[in-house]
N, C-alpha and C positions, 0 to 999 in steps of 0.2 A: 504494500500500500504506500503509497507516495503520500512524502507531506505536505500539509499546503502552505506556503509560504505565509508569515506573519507580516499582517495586515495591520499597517498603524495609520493616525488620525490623520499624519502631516502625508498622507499618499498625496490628497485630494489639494494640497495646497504644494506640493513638493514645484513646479513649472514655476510658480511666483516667489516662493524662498530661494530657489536657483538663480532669477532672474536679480534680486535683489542683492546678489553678493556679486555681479557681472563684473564690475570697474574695482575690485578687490584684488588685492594683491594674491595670489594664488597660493605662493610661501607661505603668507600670515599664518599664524599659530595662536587659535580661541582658545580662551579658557572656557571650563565650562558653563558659568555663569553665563561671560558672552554667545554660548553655541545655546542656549536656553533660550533668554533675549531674544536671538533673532529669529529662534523656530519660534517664540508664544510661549514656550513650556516651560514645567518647573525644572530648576537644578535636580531635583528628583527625578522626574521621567529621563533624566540624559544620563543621569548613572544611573539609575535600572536599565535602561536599553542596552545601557555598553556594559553591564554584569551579565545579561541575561544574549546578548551578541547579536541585539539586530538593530542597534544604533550604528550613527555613521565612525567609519572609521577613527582611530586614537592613536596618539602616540606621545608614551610615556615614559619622560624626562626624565626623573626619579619617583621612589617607591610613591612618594605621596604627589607629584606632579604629575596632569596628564592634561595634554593637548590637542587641540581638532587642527589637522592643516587643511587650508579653505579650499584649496584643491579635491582634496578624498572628499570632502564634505559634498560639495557642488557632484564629484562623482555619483556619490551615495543617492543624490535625490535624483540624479538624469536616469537611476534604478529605477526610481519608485514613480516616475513620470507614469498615466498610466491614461488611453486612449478613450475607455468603458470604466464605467463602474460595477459593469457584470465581473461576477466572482474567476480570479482567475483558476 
């Protein structure tokens, strides 16, 4: 049985968060506060998603540092772009 891929709030909004980080420096390095900010969501929902591994990409500076680069991030939502709202 195949599974089905998880389904989050920011699919439906993923083209306008994409669009809005356009003239960004690619490099840049969010913290998570700021990758909260600009999806809407709490500091909560960005470490649950990146505990649980269907948040966008990380990378972690040290044990207790960890950072979004604007790049994997913009990747992450051109995923979640999605044409239908019929169940994939």
């Amino acid at each position: 049985m195949q599974k089905k891929p998880n389904r989050l709030h920011l699919d439906r909004r993923a083209s306008k968060l994409a669009s809005e980080a356009r003239d960004a420096d690619p490099d840049q390095l969010l913290r998570t506060r700021e990758l909260a900010d600009w999806f809407g969501v709490s500091v909560s929902w960005v470490e649950i998603s990146r505990i649980r591994g269907i948040g966008p990409p990380f990378v972690r500076i040290a044990p207790r540092m960890i950072r979004y680069k604007i790049s994997s991030v913009l990747r992450w939502l051109e995923e979640r772009q999605r044409m239908t709202t019929r169940p994939v």
